[in-house]
Structure formats: structure tokens, C-alpha cells
Residue frames as qw, qx, qy, qz and C-alpha x, y, z in Angstrom:
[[0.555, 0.344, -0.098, 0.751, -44.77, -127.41, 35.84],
 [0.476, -0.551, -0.283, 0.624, -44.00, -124.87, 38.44],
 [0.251, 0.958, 0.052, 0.127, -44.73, -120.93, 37.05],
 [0.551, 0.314, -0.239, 0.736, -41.38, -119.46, 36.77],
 [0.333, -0.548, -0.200, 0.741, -40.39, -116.36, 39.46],
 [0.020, -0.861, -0.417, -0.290, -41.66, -113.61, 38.69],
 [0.318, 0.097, -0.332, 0.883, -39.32, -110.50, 39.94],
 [0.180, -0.683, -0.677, -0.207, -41.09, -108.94, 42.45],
 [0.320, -0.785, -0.025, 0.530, -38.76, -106.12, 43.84],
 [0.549, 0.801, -0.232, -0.060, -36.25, -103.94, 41.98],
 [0.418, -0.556, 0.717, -0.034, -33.75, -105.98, 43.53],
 [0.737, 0.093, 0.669, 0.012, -34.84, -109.11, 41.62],
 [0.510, 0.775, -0.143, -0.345, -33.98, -106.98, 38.20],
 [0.985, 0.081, -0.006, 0.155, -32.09, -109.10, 36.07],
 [0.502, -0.675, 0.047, 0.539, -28.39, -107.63, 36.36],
 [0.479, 0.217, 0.452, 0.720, -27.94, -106.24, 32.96],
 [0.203, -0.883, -0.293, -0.305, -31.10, -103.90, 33.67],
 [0.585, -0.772, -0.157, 0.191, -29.24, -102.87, 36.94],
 [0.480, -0.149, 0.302, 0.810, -25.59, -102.05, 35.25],
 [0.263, 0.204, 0.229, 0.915, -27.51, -99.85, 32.85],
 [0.307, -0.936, -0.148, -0.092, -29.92, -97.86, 35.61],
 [0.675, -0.584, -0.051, 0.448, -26.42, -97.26, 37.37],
 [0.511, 0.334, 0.357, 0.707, -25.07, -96.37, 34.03],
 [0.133, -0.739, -0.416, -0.512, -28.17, -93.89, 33.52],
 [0.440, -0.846, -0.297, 0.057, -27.98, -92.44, 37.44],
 [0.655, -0.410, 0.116, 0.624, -24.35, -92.15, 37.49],
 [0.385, 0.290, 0.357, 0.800, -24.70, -89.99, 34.02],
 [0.134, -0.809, -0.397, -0.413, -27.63, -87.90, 35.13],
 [0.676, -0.532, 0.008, 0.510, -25.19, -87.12, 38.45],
 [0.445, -0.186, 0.265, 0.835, -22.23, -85.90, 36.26],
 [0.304, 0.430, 0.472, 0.707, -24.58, -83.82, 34.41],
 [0.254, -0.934, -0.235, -0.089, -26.25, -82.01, 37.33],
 [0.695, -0.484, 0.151, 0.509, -22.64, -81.48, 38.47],
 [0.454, 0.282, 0.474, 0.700, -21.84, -80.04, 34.95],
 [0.053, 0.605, 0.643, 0.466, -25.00, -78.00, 34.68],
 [0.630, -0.633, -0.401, 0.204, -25.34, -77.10, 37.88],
 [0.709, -0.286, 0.089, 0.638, -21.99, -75.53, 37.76],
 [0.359, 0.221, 0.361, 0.832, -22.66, -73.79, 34.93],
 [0.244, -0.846, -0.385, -0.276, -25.86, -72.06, 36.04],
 [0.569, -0.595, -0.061, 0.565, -23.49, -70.60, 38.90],
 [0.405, -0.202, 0.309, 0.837, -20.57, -69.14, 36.39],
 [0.353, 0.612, 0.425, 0.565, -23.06, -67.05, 34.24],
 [0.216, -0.251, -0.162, 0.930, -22.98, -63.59, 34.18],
 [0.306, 0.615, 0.334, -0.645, -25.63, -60.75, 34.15],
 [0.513, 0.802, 0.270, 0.144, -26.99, -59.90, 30.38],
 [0.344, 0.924, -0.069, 0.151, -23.90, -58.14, 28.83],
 [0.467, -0.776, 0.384, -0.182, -21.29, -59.17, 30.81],
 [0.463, 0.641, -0.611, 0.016, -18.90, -61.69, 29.41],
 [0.924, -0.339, 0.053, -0.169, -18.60, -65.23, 30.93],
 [0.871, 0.403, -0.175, 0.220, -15.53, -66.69, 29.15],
 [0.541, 0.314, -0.352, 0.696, -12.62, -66.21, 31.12],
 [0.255, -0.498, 0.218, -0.800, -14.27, -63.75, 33.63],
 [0.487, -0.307, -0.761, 0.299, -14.93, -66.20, 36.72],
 [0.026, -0.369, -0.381, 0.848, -15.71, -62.89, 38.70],
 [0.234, 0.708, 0.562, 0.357, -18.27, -62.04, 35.93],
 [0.228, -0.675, -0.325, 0.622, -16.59, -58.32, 36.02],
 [0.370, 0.847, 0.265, -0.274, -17.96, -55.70, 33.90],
 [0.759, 0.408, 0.220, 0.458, -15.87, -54.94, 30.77],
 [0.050, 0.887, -0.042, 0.456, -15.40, -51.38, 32.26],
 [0.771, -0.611, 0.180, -0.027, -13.78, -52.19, 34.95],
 [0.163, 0.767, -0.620, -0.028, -9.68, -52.17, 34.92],
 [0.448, -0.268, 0.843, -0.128, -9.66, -55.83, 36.68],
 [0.871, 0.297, 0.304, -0.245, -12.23, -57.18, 34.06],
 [0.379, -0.084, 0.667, 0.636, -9.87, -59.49, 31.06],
 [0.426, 0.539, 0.555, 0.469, -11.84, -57.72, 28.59],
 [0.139, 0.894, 0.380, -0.191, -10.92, -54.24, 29.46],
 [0.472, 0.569, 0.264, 0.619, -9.83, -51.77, 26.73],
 [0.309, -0.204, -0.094, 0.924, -8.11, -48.40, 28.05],
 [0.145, 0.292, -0.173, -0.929, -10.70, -45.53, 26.82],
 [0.093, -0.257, -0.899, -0.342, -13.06, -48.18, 25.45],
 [0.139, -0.566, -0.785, 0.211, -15.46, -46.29, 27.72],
 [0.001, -0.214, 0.009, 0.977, -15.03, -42.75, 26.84],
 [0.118, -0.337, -0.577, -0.735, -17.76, -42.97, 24.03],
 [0.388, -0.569, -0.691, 0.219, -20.26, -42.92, 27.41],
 [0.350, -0.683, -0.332, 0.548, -19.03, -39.97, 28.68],
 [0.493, 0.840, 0.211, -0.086, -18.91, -36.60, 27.43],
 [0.776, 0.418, 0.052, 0.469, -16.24, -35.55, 24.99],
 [0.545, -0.518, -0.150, 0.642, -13.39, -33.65, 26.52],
 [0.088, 0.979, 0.112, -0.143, -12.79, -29.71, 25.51],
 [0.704, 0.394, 0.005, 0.590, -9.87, -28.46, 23.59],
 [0.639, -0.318, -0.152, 0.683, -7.72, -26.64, 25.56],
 [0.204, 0.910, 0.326, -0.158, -8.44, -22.84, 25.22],
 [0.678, 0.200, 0.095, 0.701, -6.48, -20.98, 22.79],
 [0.194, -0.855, -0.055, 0.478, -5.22, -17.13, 24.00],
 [0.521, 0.745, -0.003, 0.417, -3.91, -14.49, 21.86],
 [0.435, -0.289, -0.139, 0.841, -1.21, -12.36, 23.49],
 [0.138, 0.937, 0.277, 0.163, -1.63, -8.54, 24.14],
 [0.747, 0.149, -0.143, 0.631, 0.57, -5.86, 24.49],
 [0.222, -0.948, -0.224, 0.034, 0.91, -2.47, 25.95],
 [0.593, 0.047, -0.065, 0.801, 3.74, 0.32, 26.01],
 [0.408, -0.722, -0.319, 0.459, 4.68, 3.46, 27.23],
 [0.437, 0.710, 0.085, 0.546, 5.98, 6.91, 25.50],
 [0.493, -0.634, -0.271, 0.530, 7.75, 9.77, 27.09],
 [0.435, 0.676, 0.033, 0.594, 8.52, 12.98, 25.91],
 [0.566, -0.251, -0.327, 0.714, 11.32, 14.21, 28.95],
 [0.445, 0.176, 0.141, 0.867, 11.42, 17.38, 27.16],
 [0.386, -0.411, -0.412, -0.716, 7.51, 18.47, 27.71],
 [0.114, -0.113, 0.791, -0.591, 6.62, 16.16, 29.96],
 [0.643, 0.199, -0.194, -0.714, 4.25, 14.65, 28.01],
 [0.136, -0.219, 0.960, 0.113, 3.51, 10.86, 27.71],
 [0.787, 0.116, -0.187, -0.576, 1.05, 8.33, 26.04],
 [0.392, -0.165, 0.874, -0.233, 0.15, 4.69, 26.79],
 [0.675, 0.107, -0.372, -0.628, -1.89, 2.60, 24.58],
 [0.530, -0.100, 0.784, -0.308, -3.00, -1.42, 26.16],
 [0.645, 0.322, 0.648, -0.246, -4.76, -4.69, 24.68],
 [0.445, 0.606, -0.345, -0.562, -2.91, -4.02, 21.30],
 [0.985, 0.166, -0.012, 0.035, -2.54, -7.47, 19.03],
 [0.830, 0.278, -0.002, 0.483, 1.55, -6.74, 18.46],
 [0.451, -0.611, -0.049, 0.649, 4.52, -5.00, 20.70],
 [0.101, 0.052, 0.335, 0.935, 4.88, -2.58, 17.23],
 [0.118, -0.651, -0.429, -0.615, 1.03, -1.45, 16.97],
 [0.618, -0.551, -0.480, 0.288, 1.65, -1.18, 20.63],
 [0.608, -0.251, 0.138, 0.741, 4.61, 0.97, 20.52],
 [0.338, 0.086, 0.275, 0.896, 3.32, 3.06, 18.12],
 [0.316, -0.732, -0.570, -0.200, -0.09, 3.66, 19.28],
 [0.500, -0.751, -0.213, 0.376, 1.65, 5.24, 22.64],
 [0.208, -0.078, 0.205, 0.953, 4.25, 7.41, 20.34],
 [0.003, -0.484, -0.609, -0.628, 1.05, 8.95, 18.92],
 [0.490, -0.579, -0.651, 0.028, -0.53, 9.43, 21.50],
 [0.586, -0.566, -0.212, 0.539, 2.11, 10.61, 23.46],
 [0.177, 0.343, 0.400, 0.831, 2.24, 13.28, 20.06],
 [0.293, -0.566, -0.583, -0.503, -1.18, 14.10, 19.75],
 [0.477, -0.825, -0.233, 0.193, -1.11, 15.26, 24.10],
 [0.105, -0.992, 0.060, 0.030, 1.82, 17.46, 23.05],
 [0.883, -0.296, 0.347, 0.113, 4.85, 15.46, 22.86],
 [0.345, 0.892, -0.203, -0.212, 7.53, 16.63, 21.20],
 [0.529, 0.337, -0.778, 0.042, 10.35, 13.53, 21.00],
 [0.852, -0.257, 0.222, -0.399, 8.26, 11.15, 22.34],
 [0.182, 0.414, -0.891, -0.038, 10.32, 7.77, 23.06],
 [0.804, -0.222, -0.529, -0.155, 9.28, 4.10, 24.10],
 [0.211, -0.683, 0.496, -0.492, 9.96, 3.70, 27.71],
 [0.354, -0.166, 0.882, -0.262, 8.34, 0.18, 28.27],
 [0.674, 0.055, -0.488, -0.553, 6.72, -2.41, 26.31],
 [0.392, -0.140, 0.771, -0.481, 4.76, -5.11, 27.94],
 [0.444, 0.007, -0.796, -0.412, 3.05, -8.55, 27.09],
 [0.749, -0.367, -0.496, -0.241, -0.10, -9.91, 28.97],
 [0.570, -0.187, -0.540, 0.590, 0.73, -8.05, 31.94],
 [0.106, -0.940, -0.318, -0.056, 0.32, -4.57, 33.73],
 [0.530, 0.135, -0.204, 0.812, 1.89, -1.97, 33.86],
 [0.236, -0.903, -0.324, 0.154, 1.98, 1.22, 36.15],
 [0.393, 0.528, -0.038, 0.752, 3.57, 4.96, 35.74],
 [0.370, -0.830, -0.225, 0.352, 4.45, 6.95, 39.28],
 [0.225, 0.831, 0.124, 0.493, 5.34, 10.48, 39.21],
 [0.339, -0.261, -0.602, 0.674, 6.91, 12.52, 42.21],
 [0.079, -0.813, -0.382, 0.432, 4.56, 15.30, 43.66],
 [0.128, 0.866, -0.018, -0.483, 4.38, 18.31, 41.69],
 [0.674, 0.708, -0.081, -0.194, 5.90, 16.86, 38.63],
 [0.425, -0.674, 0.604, 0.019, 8.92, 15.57, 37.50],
 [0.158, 0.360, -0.894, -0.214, 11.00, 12.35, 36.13],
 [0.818, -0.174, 0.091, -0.540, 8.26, 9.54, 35.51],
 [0.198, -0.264, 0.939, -0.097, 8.98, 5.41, 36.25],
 [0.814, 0.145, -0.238, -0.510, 7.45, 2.76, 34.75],
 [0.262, -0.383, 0.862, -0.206, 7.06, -0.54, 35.97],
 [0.731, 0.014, -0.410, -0.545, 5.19, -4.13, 34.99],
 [0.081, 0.214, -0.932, 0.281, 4.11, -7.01, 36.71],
 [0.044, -0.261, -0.911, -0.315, 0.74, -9.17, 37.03],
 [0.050, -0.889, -0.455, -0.030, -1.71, -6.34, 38.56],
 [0.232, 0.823, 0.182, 0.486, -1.67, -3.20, 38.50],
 [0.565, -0.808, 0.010, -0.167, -1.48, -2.94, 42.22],
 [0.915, -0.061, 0.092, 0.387, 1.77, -4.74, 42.12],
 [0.438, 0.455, 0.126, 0.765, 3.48, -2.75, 38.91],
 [0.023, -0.873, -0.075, -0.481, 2.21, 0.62, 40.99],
 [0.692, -0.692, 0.117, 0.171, 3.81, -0.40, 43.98],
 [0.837, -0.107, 0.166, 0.510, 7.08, -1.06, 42.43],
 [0.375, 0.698, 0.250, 0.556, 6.90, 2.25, 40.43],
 [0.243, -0.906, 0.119, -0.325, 6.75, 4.13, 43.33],
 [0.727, -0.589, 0.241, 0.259, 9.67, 2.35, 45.13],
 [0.583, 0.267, 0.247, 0.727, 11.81, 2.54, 41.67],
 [0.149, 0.753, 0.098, 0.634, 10.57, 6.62, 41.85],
 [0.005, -0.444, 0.584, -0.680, 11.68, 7.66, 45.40],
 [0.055, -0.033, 0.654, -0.754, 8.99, 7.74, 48.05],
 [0.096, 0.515, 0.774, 0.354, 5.56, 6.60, 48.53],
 [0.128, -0.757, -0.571, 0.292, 4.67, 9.57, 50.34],
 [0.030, 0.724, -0.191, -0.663, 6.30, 12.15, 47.64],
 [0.163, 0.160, -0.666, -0.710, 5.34, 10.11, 44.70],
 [0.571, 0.146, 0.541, -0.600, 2.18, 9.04, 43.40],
 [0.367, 0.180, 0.804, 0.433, 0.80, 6.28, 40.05],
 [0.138, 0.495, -0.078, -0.855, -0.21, 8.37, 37.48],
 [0.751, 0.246, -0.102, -0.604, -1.39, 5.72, 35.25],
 [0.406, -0.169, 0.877, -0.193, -2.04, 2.10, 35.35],
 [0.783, 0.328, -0.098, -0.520, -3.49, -0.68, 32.68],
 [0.635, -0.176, 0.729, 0.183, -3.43, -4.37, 32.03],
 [0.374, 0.387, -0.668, -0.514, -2.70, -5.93, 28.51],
 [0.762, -0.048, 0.616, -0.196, -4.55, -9.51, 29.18],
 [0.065, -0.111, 0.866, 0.483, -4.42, -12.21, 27.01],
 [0.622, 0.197, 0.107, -0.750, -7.90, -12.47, 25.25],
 [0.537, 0.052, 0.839, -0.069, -9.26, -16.16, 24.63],
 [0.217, 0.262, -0.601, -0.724, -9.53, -16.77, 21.03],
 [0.718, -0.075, -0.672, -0.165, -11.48, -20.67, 20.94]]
């Protein structure tokens, strides 16, 4: 009897072996192709893969997982808005003397008001009146030369309110500010 053949390439494999190497090459293929792929699409440590083909950062307005403000807790926490009190300031006159008082930086346009009647007492004032009250502003009092009817003006400096006092009182070069003060608002918080 004659030995049988003997395969002696892989070519001589019987063809059932050969359908399932082709099987076996053609799966290990589609799985580098699979894998492969995926090793590409990950993203850095923390960074969301799912949906995010651009692997962009969750902070980030283009990223599909960002949340408006989701990032504030990072940064620091924003200041409340500063809260002011109002001040107040007013004027007295007594016409009759020629006497006057002024009081500034009071909490309320009455302790204001009456601070400067007093005042305008207490220097001699004999029907002392209110001439001008003022809120978180300045105000300025011009005189003419050698005495006389006084003017009272406000507006945001002093330099301002004295200018205007002396144009509301005649001349600048026959009148002159006789007294000037701001009322500011005063930051509470």
C-alpha cells in the first residue's frame, strides 16, 4: 500500500481548516478596526467620551455636557453689591442778623434741618429759616463783598455748587463762597 499524502504546505489544509482560519482572520480584522477606533475616540482622564467626539472639556460652552454656572464653584464667589446710606445737609438763615448755620453728613433731611436752625441760633440767629436742604451732594454759600444777601447752591462738588452760587449772587469779582460742604453717601456693607 502506498502511505497516504501527507499535507505538506498550508495550502494542502483540508478546506474546512481553511474556512475557519479565514473565519478567525477576518474576525481578528473587524476587531482591530473596532478597537483600534476606539483607542482614538477616548478622552483625557475626566473628560467625557459619550457623545463628545471632540473630547471637549465639560467647561467649555461647545462641550454637550455643559451646564451654565456649573463652573462658578472654581472661582471665587462674587461680592454683594455695596449698600450706601444717604446723607443730608442744610442751610439756615437768619436775614434779620445775618447770621446762618449749616450742619452736613446728617442720617435724615429733619436732623439735618434742624441741626443748621440751631446752629444758626446758637451764632446769634434770631429767626433762623431753612434755605436749602441737600442729599448726597454739596453744597456752597457766596456772599457779596462786605456783606449782604447770601445764595446757596448744590451740586456734586463743592467747586461746582460754589461756582454757581456766585453766578446766582451777582459777580465773581464782588462776591465770594463763604461756606462749602459735601453730604456723601457713607457705605454701610
Amino acid at each position: 500500500m502506498a502511505p497516504a499524502a501527507t499535507p505538506s504546505r498550508c495550502s494542502d489544509r483540508p478546506p474546512a481548516l481553511d474556512d475557519t482560519y479565514s473565519m478567525i482572520k477576518k474576525a481578528v480584522a473587524v476587531a482591530a478596526l473596532i478597537w483600534g477606533s476606539a483607542a482614538f475616540a477616548q478622552c483625557a482622564p475626566g473628560i467625557p467620551s459619550a457623545g463628545n467626539s471632540g473630547c471637549i472639556p465639560p467647561n467649555q460652552p461647545n462641550s454637550p455636557y455643559y451646564q451654565r454656572g456649573a463652573d462658578q464653584g472654581a472661582q471665587q464667589p462674587v461680592e454683594p453689591p455695596p449698600i450706601w446710606a444717604d446723607r443730608w445737609g442744610a442751610v439756615a438763615v437768619s436775614f434779620k442778623d445775618g447770621r446762618a448755620g449749616a450742619k452736613g453728613q446728617m442720617r435724615s433731611k429733619s436732623d439735618a434741618v434742624n441741626a443748621a436752625i440751631d446752629i444758626c441760633h446758637q451764632n446769634g440767629g434770631s429767626e433762623c429759616k431753612l434755605v436749602l436742604s441737600y442729599k448726597n451732594q454739596c453744597v456752597a454759600v457766596a456772599q457779596p463783598d462786605g456783606g449782604g444777601v447770601v445764595t446757596t447752591m448744590s451740586a456734586e462738588s463743592v467747586d461746582r455748587a460754589g461756582a454757581l452760587a456766585i453766578g446766582k449772587c451777582g459777580d465773581a469779582s464782588k462776591c465770594h463762597v463763604v461756606y462749602g460742604e459735601c453730604s456723601v453717601p457713607q457705605r454701610m456693607k
